[in-house]
C-alpha positions as CSV (number, residue, x, y, z in Angstrom):
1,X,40.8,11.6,-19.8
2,X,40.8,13.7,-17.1
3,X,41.5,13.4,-13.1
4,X,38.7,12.1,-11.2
5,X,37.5,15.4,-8.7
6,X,35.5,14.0,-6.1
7,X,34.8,17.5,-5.5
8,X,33.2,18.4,-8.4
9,X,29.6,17.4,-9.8
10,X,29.0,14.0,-10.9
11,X,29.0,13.5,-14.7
12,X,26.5,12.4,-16.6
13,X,26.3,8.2,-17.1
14,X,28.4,8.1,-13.9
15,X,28.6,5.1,-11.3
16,X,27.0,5.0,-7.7
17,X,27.8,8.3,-5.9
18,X,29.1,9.6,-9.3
19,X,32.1,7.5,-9.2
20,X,33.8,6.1,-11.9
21,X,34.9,3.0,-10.9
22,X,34.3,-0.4,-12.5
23,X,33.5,-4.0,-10.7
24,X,37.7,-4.7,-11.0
25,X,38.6,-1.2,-9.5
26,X,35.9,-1.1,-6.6
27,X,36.8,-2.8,-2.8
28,X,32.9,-2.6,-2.2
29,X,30.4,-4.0,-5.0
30,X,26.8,-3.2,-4.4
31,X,24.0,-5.8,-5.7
32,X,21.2,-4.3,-6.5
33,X,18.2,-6.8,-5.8
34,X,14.5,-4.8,-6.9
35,X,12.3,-7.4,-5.7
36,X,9.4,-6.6,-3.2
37,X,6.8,-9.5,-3.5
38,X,5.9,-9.6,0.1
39,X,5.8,-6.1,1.2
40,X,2.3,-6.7,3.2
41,X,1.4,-2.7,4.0
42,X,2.5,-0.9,0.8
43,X,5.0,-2.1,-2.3
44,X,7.4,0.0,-3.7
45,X,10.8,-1.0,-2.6
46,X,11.7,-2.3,-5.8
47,X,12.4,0.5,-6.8
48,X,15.0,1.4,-4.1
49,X,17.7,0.7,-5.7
50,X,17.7,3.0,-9.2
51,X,16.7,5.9,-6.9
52,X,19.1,5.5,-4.5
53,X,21.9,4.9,-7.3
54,X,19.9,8.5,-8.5
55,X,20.0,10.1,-5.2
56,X,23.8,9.0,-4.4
57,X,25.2,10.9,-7.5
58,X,24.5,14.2,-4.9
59,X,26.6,12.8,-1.9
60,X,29.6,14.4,-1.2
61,X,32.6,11.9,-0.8
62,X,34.5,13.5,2.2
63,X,33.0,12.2,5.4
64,X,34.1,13.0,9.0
65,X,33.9,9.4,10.7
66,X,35.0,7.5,7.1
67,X,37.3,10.0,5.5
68,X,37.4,9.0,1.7
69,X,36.0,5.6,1.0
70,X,35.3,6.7,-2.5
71,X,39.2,6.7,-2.8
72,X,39.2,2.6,-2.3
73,X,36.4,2.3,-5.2
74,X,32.5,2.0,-4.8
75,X,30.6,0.1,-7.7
76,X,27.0,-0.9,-7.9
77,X,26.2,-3.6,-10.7
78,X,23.3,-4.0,-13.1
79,X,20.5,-5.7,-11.5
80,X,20.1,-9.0,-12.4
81,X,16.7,-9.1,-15.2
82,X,16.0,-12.6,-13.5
83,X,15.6,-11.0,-10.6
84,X,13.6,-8.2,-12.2
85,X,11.3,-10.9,-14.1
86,X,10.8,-12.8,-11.1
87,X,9.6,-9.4,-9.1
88,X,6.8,-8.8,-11.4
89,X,5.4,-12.6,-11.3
90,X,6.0,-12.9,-7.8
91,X,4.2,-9.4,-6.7
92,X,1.0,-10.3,-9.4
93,X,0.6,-13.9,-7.6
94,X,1.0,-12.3,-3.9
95,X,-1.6,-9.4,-3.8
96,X,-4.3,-11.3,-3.6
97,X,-2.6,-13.6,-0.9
98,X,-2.2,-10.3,0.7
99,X,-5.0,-8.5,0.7
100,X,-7.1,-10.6,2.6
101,X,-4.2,-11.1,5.2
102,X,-3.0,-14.6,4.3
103,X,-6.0,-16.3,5.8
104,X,-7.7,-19.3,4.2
105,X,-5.4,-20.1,1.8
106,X,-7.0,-23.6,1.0
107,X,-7.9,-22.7,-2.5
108,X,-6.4,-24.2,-5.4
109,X,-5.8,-20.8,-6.6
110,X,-4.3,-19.7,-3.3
111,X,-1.7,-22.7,-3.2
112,X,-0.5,-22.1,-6.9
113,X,-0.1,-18.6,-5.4
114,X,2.1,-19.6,-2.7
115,X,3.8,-21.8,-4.8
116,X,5.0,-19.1,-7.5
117,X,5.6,-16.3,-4.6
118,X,7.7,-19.3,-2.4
119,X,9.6,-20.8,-5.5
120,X,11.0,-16.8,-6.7
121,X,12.4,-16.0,-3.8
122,X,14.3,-19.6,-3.4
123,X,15.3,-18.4,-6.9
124,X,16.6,-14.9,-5.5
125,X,17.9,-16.2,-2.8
126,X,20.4,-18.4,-5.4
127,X,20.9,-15.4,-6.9
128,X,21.9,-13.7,-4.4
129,X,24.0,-16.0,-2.6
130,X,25.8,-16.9,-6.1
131,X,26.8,-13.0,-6.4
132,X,27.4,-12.4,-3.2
133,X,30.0,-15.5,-3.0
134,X,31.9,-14.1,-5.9
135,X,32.3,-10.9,-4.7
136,X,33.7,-12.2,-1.3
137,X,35.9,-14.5,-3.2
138,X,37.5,-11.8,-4.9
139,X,38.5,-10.4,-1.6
140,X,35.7,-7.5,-1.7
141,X,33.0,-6.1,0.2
142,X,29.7,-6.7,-0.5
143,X,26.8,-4.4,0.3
144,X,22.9,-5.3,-0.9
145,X,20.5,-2.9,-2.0
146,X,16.9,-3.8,-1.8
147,X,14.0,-4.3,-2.4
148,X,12.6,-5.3,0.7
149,X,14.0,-7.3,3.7
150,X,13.6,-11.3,2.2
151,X,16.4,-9.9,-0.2
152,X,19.7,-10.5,1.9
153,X,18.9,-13.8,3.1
154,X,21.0,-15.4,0.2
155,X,23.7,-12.8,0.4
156,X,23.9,-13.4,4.6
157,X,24.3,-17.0,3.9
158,X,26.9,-16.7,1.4
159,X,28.9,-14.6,4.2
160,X,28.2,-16.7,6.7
161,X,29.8,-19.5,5.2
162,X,32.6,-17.3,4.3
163,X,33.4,-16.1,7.8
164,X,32.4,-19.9,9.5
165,X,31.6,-17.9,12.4
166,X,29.5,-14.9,11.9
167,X,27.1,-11.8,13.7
168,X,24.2,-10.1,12.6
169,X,23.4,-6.4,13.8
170,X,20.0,-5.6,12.9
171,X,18.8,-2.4,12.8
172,X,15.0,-2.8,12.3
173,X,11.5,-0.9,13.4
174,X,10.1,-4.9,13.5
175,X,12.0,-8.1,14.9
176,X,11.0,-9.8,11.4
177,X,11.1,-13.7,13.8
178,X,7.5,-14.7,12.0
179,X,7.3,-18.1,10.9
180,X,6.2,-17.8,7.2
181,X,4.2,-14.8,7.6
182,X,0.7,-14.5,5.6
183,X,1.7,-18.2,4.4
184,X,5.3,-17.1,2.4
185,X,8.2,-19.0,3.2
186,X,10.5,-16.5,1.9
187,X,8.4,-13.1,3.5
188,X,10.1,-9.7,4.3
189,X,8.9,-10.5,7.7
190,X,10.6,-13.7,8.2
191,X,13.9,-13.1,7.2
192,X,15.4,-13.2,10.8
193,X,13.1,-16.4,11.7
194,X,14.5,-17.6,8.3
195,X,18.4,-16.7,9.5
196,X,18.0,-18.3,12.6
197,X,16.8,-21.3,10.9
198,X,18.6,-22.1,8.2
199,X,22.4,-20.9,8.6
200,X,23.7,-22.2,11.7
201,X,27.3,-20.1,11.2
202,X,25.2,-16.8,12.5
203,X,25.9,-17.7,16.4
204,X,24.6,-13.8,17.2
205,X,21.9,-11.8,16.2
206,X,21.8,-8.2,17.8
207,X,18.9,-6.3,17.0
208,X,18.2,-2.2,17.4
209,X,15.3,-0.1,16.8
210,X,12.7,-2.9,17.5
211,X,9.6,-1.4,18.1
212,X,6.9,-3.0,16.6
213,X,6.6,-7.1,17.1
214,X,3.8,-9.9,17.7
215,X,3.6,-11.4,21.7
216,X,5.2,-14.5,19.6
217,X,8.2,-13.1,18.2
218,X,9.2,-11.7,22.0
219,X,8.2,-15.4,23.5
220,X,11.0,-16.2,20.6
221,X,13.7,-13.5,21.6
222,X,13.5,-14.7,25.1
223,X,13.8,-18.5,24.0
224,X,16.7,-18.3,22.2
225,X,18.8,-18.4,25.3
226,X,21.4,-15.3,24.2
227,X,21.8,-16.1,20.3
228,X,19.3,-12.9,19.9
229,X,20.0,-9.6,22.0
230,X,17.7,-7.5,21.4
231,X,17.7,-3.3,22.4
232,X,13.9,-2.7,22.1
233,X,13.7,0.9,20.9
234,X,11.4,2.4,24.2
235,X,14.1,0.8,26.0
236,X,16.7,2.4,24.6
237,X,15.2,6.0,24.5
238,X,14.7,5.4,28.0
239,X,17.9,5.1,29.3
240,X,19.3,8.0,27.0
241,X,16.5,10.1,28.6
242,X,17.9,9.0,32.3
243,X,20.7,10.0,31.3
244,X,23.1,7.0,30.1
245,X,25.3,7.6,27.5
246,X,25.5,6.8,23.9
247,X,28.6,5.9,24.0
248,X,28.4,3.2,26.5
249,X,24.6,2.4,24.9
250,X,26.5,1.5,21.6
251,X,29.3,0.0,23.6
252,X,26.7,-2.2,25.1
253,X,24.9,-3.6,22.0
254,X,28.4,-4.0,20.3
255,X,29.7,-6.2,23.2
256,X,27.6,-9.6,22.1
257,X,28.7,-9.7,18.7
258,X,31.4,-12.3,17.5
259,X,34.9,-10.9,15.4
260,X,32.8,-10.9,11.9
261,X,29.9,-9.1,11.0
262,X,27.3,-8.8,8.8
263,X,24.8,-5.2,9.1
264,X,21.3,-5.7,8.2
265,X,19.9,-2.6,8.0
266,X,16.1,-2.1,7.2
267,X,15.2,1.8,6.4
268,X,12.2,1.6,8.8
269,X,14.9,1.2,12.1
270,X,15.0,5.1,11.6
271,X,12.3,7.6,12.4
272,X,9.8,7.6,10.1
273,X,10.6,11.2,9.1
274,X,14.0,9.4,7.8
275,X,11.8,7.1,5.3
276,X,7.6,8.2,5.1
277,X,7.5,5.9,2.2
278,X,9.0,2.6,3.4
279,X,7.1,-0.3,3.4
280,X,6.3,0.3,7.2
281,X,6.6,2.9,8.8
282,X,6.4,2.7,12.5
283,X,6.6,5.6,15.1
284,X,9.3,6.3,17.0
285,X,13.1,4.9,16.0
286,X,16.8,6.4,15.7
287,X,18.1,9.5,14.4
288,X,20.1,9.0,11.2
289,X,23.4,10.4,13.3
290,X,22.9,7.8,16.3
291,X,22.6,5.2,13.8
292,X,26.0,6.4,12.6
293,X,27.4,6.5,15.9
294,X,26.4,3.1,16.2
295,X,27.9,2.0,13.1
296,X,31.0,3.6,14.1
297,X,31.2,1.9,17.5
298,X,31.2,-1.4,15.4
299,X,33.8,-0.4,12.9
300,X,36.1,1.2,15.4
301,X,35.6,-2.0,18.1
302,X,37.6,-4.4,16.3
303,X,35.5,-6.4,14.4
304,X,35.3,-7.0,10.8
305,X,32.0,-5.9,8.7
306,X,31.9,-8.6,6.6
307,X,29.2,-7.0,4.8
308,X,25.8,-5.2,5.2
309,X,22.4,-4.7,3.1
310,X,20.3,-1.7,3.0
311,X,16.7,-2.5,2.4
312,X,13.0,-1.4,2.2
313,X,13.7,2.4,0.8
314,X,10.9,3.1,-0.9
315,X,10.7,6.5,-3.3
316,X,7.1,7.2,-3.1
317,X,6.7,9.5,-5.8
318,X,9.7,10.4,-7.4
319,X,8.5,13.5,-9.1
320,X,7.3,15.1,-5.9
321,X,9.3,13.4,-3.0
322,X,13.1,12.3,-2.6
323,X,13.2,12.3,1.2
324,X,13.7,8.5,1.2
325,X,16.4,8.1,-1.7
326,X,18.3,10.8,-0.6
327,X,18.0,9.7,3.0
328,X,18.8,5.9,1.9
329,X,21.8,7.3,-0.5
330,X,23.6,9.0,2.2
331,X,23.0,6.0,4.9
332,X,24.0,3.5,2.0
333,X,27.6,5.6,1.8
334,X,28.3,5.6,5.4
335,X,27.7,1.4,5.1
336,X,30.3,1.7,2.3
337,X,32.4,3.7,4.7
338,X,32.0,2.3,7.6
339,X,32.6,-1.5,6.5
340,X,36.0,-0.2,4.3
341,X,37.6,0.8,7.8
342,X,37.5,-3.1,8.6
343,X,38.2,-4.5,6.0
């Protein structure tokens, strides 16, 4: 067989980025998790994983701020057909919770909805968590790739109870603190309220790129008393344009987070030219190089990325438009990159 060229084009029935390596060989395993029941503007982010693991097979493995991660050895698994069953029941019995907003959900028919939506993503969440474990047991890095933004809750609690002490940075267009939005438990919009909630270990949660948020969810911020900072993105544009530095910005948002890390990044943080298809798309946002920069901050600051998730890319048609995969591919790399420096 011959020499792996990371130069060279990837070959046919090759791994994530067009690498070769297996579970055993790779210091970062991605789970893919397809599962989107909740998306509540558009669906679709099910399918962000196989077309980022498409996309990624046209990255090119030298980076300026992470060298050769590829070198260290980046897998993704199979997704899990539970998890894949599970989507498909779970998205039928939500639409029409959806569609008219999650109001008046008294029904009969409305609570055996709730119950089948509620009950699959406790079951991904056990999934999740279970996977995630394992892979942090076997001293490697972990990196999810949704589906939309319910999907990491498992895989955050599994790394929280690693760690014993652990940080969330959040890059995110919404601040995702509603209590059981349109009536689901387990909702893409309540994963942070959900965090909060139920894993005590995550003492920090530092958010970025939040834009677009109910008069609740900022009553909530300011209630927690510290354990959520959060850099609301006009604020943040407006000190660049008064002429702060970046570097001191990222410095800044760095500062509140504890030794270990986990990176929660939802697509929709970045400007909606970044991602037109994600599940919302919301004006305004960071550039896909000041994200970087901020990711680098973190890795070059001391602390440890325990591990991340990259969630709610959504391909839109994949005939016609790759903008998001290829987007999400390259983003999903520097993760990999970024969290091998610290680890």
């Amino acid at each position: 067989m011959s020499a792996f060229d990371p130069g060279a084009a990837a070959q046919p029935g090759s791994g994530v980025f067009g690498l070769p390596q297996r579970r055993h060989e790779a210091a970062c395993v991605l789970v893919p998790v397809p599962f989107d029941a909740t998306t509540s503007y558009r669906d679709g982010t099910r399918e962000g994983p196989a077309a980022i693991l498409e996309a990624s097979r046209q990255v090119d493995l030298f980076d300026l701020q992470t060298g050769r991660p590829y070198e260290r050895g980046i897998c993704m698994l199979e997704p899990d057909p539970e998890i894949v069953g599970l989507a498909m029941e779970a998205r039928r019995a939500a639409e029409p919770i959806i569609a008219k907003g999650g109001a008046d959900l008294a029904s009969p028919a409305d609570r055996r909805a709730l119950e089948i939506v509620d009950r699959a993503g406790a079951a991904v969440n056990r999934i999740v968590e279970a996977s995630v474990a394992q892979i942090l047991a076997e001293g490697r890095v972990p990196g999810l790739v949704g589906g939309d933004h319910a999907t990491p809750f498992g895989a955050i609690r599994a790394a929280a109870r690693h760690a014993k002490e652990l940080g969330v940075l959040h890059f995110d267009a919404h601040a995702d603190l509603r209590v059981a939005y349109e009536g689901f438990r387990w909702s893409h919009a309540s994963i942070m309220d959900n965090v909060l909630r139920e894993i005590p270990e995550v003492t920090r949660l530092v958010q970025l790129g939040i834009r677009d948020f109910s008069e609740a969810e900022h009553a909530r911020i300011q209630a927690e008393d510290g354990r959520v900072v959060s850099f609301f993105d006009v604020e943040w544009q407006r000190r660049k344009a008064e002429g702060e530095k970046l570097s001191a910005l990222c410095a800044e948002l760095v500062r509140p987070l504890p030794e270990q890390v986990w990176v929660s990044f939802d697509i929709d943080g970045l400007d909606p030219a970044l991602c037109p298809n994600t599940g919302t798309p919301v004006p305004g946002g960071l550039g896909f190089v000041e994200a970087c920069l901020v990711l680098e901050t973190l890795a070059r600051s001391g602390r440890r990325i325990v591990g991340f998730d990259l969630v709610e890319v959504a391909p839109g048609d994949r005939d016609a438009d790759e903008w998001d995969a290829n987007v999400g591919a390259r983003l999903l790399y520097k993760l990999c990159g970024f969290a091998l420096l610290t680890n």
